[in-house]
C-alpha positions as CSV (number, residue, x, y, z in Angstrom):
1,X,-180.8,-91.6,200.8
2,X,-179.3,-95.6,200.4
3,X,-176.2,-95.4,198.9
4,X,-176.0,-97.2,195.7
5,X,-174.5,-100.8,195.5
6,X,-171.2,-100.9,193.9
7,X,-169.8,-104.0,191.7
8,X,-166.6,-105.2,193.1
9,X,-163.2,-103.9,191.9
10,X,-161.5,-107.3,190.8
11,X,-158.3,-107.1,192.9
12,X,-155.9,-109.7,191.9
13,X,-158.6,-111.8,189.6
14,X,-156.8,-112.4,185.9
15,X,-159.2,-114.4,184.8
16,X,-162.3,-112.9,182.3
17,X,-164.4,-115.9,183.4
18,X,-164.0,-115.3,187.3
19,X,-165.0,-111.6,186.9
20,X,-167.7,-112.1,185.0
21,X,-169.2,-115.4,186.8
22,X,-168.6,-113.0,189.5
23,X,-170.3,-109.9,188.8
24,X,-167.1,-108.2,189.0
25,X,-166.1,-104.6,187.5
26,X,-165.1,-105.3,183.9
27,X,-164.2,-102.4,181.8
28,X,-165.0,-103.4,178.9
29,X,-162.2,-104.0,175.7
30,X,-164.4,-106.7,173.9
31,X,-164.7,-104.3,170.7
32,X,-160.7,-104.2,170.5
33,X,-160.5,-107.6,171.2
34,X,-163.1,-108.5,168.3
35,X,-161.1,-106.3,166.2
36,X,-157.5,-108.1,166.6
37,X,-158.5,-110.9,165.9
38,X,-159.9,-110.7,162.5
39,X,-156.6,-108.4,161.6
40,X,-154.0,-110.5,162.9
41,X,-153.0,-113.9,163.0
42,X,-149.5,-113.5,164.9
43,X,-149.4,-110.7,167.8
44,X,-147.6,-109.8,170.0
45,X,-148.3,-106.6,172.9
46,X,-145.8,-105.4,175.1
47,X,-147.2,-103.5,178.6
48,X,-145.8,-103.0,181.7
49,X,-146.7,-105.4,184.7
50,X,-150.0,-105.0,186.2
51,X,-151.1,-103.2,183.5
52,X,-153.6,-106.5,182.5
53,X,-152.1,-108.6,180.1
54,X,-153.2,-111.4,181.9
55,X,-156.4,-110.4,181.9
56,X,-156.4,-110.2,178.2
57,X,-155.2,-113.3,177.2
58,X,-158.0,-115.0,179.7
59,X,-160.4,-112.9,177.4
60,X,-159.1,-114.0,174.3
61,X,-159.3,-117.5,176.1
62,X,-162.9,-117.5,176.4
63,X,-163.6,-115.4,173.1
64,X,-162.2,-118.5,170.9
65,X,-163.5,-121.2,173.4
66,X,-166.7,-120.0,172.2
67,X,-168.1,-118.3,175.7
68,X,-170.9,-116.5,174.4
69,X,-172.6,-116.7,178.1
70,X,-169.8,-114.6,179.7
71,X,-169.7,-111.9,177.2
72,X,-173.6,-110.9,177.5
73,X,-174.1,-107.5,177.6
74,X,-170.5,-106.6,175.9
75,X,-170.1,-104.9,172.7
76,X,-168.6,-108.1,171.2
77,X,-172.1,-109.8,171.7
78,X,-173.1,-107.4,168.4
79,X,-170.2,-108.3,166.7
80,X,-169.5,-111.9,166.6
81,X,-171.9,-114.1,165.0
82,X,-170.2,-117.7,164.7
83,X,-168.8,-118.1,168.8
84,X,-167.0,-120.9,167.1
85,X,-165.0,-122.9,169.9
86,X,-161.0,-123.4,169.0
87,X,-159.0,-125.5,171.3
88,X,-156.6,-123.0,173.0
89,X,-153.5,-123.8,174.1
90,X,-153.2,-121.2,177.3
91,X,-149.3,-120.9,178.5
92,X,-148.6,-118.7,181.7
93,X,-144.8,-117.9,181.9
94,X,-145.5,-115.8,184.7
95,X,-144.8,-119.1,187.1
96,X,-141.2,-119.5,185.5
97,X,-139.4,-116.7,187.9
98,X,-136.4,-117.2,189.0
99,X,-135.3,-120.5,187.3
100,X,-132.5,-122.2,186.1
101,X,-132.1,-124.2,183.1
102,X,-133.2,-127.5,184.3
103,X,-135.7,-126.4,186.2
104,X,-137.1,-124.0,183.3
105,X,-137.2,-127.1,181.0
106,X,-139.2,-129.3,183.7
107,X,-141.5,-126.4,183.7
108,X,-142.1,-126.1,180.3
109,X,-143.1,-130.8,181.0
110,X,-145.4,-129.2,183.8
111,X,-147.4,-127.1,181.1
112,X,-147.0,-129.2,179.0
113,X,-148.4,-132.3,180.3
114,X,-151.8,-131.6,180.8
115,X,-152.5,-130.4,177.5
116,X,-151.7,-133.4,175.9
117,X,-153.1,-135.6,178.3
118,X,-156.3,-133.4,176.8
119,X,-155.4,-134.8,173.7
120,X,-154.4,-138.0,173.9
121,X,-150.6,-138.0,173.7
122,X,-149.6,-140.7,175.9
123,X,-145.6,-140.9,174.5
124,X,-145.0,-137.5,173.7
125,X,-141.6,-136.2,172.6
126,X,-138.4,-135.6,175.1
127,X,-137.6,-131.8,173.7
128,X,-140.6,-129.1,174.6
129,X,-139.8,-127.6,171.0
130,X,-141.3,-131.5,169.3
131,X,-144.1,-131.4,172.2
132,X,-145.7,-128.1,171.4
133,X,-145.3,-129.3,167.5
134,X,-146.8,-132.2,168.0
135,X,-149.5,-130.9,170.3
136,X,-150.5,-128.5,168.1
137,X,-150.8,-130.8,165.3
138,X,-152.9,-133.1,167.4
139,X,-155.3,-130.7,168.8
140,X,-155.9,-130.0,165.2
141,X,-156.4,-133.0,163.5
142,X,-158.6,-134.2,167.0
143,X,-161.2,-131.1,167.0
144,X,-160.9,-130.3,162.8
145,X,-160.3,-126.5,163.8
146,X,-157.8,-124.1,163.6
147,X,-155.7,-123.8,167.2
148,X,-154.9,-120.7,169.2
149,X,-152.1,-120.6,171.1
150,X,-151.8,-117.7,174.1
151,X,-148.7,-117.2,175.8
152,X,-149.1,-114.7,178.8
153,X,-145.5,-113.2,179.9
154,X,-143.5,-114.9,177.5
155,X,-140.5,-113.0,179.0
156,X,-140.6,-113.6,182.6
157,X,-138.0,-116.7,182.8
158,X,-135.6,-113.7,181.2
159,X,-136.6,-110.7,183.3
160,X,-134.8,-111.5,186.3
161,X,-131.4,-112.5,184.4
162,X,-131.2,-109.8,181.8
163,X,-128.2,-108.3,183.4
164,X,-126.0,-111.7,183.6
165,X,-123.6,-112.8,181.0
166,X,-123.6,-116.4,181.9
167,X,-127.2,-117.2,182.6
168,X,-129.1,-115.1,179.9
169,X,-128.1,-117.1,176.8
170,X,-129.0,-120.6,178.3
171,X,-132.8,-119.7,179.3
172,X,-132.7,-117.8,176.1
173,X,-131.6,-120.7,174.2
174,X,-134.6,-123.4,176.0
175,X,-137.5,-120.6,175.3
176,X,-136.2,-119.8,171.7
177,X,-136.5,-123.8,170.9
178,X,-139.7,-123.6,173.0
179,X,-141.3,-121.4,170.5
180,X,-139.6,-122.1,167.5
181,X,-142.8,-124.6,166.1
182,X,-144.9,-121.9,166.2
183,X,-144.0,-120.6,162.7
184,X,-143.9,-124.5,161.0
185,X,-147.3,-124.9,162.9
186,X,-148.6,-122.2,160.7
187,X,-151.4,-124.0,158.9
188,X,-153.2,-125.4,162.3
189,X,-152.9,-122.3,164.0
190,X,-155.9,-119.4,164.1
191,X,-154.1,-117.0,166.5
192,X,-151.3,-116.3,168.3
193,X,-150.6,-114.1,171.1
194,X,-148.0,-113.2,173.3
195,X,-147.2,-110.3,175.8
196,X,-144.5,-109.6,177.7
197,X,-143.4,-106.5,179.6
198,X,-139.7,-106.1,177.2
199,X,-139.0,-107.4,173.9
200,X,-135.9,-109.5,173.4
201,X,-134.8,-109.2,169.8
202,X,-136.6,-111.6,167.2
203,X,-133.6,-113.6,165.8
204,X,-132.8,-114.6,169.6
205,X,-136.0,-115.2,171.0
206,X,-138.0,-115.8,168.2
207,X,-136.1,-118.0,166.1
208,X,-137.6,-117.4,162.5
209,X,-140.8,-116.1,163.8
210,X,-141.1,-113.1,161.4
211,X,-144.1,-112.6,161.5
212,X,-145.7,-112.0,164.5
213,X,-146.9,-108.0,164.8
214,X,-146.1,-106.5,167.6
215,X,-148.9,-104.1,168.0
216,X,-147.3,-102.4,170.9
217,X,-147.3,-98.6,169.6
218,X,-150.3,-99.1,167.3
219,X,-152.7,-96.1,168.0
220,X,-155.5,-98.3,167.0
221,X,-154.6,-100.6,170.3
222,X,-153.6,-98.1,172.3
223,X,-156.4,-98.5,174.7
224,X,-156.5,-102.6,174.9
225,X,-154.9,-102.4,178.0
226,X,-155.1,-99.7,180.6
227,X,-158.5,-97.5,181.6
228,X,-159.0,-94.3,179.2
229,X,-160.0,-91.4,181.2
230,X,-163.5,-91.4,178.9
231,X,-164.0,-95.5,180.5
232,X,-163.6,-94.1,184.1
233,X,-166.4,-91.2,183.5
234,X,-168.5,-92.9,182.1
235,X,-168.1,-97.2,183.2
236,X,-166.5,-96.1,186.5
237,X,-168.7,-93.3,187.8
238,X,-170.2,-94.6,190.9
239,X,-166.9,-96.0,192.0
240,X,-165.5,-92.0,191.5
241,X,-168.7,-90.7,193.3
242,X,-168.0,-92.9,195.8
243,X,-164.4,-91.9,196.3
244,X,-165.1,-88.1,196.0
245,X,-167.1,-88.6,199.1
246,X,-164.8,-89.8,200.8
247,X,-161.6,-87.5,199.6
248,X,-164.4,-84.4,200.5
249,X,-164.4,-83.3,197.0
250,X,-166.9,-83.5,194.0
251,X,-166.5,-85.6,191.2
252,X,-164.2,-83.2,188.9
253,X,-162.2,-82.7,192.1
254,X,-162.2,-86.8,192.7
255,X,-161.0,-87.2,188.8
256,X,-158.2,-84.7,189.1
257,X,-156.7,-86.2,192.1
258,X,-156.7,-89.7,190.5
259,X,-155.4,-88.6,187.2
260,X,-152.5,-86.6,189.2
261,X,-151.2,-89.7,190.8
262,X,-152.2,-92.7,187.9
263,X,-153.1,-91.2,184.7
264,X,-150.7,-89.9,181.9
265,X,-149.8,-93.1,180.4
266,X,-149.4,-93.3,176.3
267,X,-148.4,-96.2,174.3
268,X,-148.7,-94.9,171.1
269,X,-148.8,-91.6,169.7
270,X,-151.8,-90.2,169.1
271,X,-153.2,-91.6,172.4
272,X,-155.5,-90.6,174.9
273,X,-154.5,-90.4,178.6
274,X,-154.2,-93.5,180.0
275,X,-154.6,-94.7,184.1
276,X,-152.4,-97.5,185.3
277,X,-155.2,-99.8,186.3
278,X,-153.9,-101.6,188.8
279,X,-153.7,-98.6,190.7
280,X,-157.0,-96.9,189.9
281,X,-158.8,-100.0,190.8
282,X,-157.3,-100.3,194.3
283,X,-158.0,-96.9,194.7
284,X,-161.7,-96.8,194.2
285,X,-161.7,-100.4,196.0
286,X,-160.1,-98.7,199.2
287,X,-161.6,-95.1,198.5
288,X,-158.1,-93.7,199.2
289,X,-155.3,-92.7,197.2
290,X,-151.8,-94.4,197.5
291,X,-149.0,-96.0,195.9
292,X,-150.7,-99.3,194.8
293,X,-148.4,-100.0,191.7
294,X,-145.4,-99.2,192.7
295,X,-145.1,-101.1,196.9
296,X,-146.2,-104.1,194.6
297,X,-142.9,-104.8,193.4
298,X,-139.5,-103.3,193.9
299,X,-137.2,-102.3,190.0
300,X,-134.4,-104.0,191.6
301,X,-133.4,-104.9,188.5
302,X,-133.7,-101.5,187.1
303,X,-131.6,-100.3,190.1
304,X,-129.2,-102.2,188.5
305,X,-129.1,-100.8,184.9
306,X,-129.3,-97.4,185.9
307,X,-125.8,-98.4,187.5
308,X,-124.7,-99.6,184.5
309,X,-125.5,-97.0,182.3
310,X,-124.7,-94.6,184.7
311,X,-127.8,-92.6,184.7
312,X,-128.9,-90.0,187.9
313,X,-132.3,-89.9,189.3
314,X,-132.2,-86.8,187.5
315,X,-132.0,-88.1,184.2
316,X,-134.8,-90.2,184.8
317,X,-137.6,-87.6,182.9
318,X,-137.4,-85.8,179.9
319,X,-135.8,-88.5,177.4
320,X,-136.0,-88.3,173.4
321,X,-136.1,-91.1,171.5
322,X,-136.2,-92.2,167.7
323,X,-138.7,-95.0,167.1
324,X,-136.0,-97.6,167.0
325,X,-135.0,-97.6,170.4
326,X,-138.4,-99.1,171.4
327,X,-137.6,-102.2,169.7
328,X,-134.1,-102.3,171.1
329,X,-133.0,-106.4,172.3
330,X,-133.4,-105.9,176.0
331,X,-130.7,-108.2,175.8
332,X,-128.3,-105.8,174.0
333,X,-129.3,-102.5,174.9
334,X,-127.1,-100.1,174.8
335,X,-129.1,-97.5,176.5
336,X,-132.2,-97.7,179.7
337,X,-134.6,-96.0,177.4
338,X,-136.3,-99.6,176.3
339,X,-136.4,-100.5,179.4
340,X,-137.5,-97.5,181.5
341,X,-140.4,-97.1,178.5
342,X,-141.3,-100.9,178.3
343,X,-141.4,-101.1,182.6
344,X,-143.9,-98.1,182.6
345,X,-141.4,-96.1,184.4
346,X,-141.6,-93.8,181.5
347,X,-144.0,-93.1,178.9
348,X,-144.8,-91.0,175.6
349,X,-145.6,-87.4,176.1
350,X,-145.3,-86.1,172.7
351,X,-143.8,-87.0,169.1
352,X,-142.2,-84.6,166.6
353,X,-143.5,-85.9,163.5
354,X,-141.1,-84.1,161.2
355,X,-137.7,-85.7,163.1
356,X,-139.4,-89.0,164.6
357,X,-138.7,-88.1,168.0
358,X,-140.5,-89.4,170.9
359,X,-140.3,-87.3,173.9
360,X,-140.7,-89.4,177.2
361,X,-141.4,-88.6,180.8
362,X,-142.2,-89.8,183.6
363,X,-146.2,-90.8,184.0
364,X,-147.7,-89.4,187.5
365,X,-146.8,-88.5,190.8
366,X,-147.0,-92.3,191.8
367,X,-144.3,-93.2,189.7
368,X,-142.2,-90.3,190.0
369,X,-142.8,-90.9,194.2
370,X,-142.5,-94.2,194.3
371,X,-139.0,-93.8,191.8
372,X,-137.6,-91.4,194.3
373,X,-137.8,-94.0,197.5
374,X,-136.7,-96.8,195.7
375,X,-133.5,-94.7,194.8
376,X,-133.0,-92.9,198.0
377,X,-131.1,-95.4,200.1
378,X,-128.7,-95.5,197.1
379,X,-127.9,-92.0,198.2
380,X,-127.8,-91.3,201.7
381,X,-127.9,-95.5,202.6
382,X,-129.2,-97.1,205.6
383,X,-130.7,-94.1,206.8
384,X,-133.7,-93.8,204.6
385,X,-136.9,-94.5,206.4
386,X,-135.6,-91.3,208.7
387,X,-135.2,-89.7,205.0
388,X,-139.2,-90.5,204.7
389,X,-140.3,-89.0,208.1
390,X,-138.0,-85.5,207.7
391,X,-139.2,-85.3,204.0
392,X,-142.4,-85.0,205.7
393,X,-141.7,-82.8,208.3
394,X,-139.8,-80.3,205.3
395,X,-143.2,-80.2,203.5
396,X,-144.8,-79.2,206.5
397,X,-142.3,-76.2,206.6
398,X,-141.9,-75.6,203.3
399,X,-146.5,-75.2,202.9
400,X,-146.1,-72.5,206.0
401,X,-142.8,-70.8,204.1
402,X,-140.5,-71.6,206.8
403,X,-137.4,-72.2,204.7
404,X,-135.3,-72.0,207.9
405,X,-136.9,-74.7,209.5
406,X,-136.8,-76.4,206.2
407,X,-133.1,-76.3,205.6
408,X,-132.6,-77.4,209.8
409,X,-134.2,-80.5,208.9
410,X,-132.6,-80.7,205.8
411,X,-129.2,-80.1,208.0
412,X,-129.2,-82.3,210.8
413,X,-130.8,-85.1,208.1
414,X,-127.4,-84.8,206.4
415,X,-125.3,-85.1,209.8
416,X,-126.6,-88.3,210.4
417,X,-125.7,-90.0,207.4
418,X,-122.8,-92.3,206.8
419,X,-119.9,-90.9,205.4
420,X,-119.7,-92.6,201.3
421,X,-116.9,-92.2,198.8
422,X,-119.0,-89.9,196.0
423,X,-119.6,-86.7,198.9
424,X,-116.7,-84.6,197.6
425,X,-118.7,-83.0,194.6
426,X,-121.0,-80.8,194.1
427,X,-123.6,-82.6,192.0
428,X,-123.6,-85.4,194.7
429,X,-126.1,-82.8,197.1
430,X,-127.4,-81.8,193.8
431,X,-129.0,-85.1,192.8
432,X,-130.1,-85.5,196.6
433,X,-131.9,-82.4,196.6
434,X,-133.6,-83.7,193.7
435,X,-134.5,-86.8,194.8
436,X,-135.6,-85.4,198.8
437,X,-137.7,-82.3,197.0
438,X,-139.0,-84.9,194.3
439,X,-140.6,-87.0,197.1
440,X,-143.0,-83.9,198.4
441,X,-144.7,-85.0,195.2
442,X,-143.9,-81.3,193.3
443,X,-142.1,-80.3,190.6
444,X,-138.5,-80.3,190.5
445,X,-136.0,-80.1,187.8
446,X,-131.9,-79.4,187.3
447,X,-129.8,-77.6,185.4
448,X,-132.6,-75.4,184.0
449,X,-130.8,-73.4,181.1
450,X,-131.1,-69.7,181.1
451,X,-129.8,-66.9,178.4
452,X,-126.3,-66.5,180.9
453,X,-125.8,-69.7,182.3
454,X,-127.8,-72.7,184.3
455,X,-129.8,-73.0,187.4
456,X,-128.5,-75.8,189.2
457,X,-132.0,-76.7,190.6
458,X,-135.7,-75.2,190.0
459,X,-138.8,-76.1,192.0
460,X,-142.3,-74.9,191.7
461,X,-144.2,-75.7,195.5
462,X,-147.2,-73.9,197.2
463,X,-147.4,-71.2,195.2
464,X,-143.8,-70.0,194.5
465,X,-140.9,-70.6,192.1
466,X,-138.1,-71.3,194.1
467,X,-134.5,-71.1,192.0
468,X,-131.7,-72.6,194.1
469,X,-128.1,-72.0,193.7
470,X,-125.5,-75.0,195.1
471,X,-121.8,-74.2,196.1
472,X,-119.4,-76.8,198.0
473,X,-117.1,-75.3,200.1
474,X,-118.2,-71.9,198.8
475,X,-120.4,-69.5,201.2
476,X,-124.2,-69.1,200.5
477,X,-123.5,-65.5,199.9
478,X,-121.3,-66.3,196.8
479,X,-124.8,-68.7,195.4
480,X,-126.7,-65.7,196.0
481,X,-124.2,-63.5,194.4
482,X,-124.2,-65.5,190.7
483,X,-127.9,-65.8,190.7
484,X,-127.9,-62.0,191.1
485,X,-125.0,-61.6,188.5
486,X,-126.5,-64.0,186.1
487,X,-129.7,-62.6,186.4
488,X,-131.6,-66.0,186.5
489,X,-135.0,-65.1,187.6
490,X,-135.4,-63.3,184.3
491,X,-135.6,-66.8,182.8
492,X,-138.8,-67.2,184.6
493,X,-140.7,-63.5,184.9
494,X,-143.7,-65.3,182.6
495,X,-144.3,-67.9,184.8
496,X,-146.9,-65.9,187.3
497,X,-145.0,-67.2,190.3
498,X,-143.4,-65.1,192.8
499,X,-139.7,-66.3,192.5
500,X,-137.4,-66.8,196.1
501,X,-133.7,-67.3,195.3
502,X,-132.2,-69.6,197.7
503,X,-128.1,-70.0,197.9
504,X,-127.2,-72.9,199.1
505,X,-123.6,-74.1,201.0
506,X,-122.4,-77.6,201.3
507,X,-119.8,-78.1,204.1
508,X,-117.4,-81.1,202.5
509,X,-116.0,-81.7,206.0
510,X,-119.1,-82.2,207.8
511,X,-121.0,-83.6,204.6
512,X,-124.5,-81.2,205.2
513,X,-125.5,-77.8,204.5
514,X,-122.9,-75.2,206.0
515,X,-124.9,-72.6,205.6
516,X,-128.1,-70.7,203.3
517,X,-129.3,-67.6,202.0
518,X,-132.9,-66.9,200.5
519,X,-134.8,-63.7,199.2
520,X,-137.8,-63.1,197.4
């Protein structure tokens, strides 16, 4: 039988009128996008990168320039009527990495200029705050319609600064005047809409913009952005037929795999299950699974506040959080939650109505994978690409329950490692256990409490529960002996699982394991 012709996946394309011109996949958001507009005048959506904000904001583009050809065949085309054409002012921050203050205000000239060479505004203004006044006023008064204004990544000339004392306020202080019109302009405007990956805190940023919604955590807009598992079975199914071919599985089988490594994603609470699109795209373009989101940029900058707020690669799951600390100023946090949640490196996993607690995790195996490399030099240094290759050869042990040949590799790993200043305590090998078992891509956690103590590190693999005891300078006889005291397999008799105890010694001359003990 012919296979079936598959649209194109559009890799990399931001633009709604390039996809569709192009007879590209297009998931379709044009209901949501109908539905926005005639509830808000002032928005403002916060996503992670990659997660198609840009995309968005192109749509919204062509929605108000009156496209009606490009949306044929979209569930806007039964609700809009009028396909009235508004000039749109279109402003793309996402160009403004990595600048200093000059050079962010020549920028600003750069998109500037053309605009109101669109409407005739041969002498404009020397400050970008006057321009955009004056630009908006003219489009007005030159077409006799409302304007809409679209600002994709308003944050980006902040991003890469948000840790420095010195350079953060000036680029603050150029975009705040940048966008302070917006509010005065309020009787030319139709609609406004920014996005941005973090919120910096309205009095900084903003200026007196008040009232712009941030629609962030609204459950009705929960799905704007992102592919629902309901679009991929039902607007995606030839690309998952397609890929469940190829993976030698059927198309439950195909679905489970991709939601394992890109699904789990919530932005509001109730939400459904979200998949990082970005990723699921490549993957039905390449009919393979990998880490697409995460090798497409590197959280140096996150790196960087886990530092500062001294948080482990252990920590990284599992966080609480009141509403509040969503809408924390990035640029005076005083915890990584906003930042972790905002990036996608976290996400909603449940809400206690009754307290307002959020409880966040970690998304997928992609982001939890893709976490743990970007971290591992920070522990064992220069030597991480051999980390890579012996995590690999561990699994291999670990699937044919060969924990001696396991714990070699694990040994010798740990010889060959620079000596560094924080090896001298015990949570030190706890945190890189984490991290090294983390990257087979299975469950691991620490400090799991139990009725007479703790277990210093838990993981569930191929079948089995293993509970693992740590002790520096201490035999593996004495690990063994407290899990047996403490009776900490009790903890976990409901779980089904057979349960191996593994004691664990950590030699603090020679900085690797000394020696280990296991039972089952």
């Amino acid at each position: 039988m012919e296979k079936k012709a598959l649209r194109r996946c559009p890799l990399g394309i931001q633009t709604f009128e390039s996809i569709r011109k192009g007879d590209y996949l297009y998931v379709d958001k044009t209901e949501l996008v109908h539905r926005m507009t005639h509830d808000y005048k002032y928005v403002f959506l916060s996503r992670p990168r990659r997660f198609g904000k840009s995309l968005l904001a192109s749509t919204f583009h062509s929605y108000f320039a009156g496209r009606k050809d490009l949306f044929t065949g979209l569930a806007i085309e039964g609700l809009e009527k009028e396909w009235t054409h508004y000039p749109v002012l279109h402003f793309d921050m996402s160009t403004a990495k990595h600048l200093d203050e000059d050079r962010l205000e020549r920028h600003l000239d750069w998109q500037l200029r053309p605009m109101e060479e669109r409407y005739g505004i041969s002498h404009p203004a020397v400050d970008c705050n006057n321009r955009l006044y004056e630009l908006i006023r003219r489009a007005y008064e030159q077409t006799g319609r409302a304007v809409v204004v679209l600002i994709d990544e308003y944050d980006a000339p902040l991003l890469d600064v948000v840790h420095e004392e010195e350079q953060l306020p000036k680029l603050r202080q150029v975009m705040r005047n940048f966008y302070s019109p917006l509010k005065a302009c309020d009787p030319y405007l139709r609609f406004v809409f920014l996005t941005g990956i973090t919120k910096f805190s309205q009095m900084s940023i903003f200026s007196e913009l008040n009232n712009l919604k941030n629609i962030s955590m609204n459950p009705a807009y929960a799905c704007i952005c992102g592919i629902s598992r309901e679009e991929l079975q039902t607007q995606l199914t030839d690309h998952v037929d397609a890929l469940a071919e190829q993976l030698g599985t059927d198309r439950e089988g195909a679905v489970r795999q991709l939601g394992d490594r890109y699904d789990g994603y919530h932005f509001a609470w109730p939400s459904p299950d979200l998949f990082n699109p970005f990723s699921l795209l490549n993957a039905l373009a390449d009919c393979r699974l990998d880490n697409y989101w995460f090798s497409s940029g590197t959280p140096t900058y996150l790196i960087e506040m886990m530092r500062k707020f001294g948080v482990l690669p252990s920590q990284m799951g599992r966080m609480e959080a009141m509403a509040s600390a969503f809408d924390a100023p990035t640029e005076s946090m005083t915890s990584l939650v906003p930042l972790l949640y905002q990036s996608g490196y976290l996400t909603i996993k449940d809400y206690d109505s009754d307290d307002q607690l959020y409880m966040l995790d970690i998304p997928n195996r992609e982001i939890r994978v893709g976490l743990m490399e970007s971290l591992l030099p920070h522990y064992v240094q220069r030597a991480a690409n051999e980390g890579l290759t012996t995590i690999a050869k561990m699994n291999r042990c670990l699937r044919k329950g060969d924990l001696d040949g396991m714990f070699r590799l694990l040994q010798q790993y740990l010889l060959t490692l620079p000596q560094c200043d924080n090896t001298q305590y015990e949570g030190h090998y706890q945190q890189v256990l984490y991290i090294l078992f983390s990257l087979l891509g299975i469950y691991v956690d620490v400090e799991v409490r139990t009725a007479t103590g703790r277990v210093d590190l838990v993981m569930r693999a191929y079948g089995k529960l293993y509970l693992f005891e740590l002790k520096l300078g201490r035999s593996a006889a004495s690990a063994m002996e407290q899990i047996d005291l403490k009776d900490y397999p009790a903890r976990f008799a409901l779980s089904g699982l057979p349960i191996v105890k593994v004691g664990i010694s950590f030699d603090p001359e020679r900085r690797t394991i000394g020696d280990w003990e296991y039972t089952s």
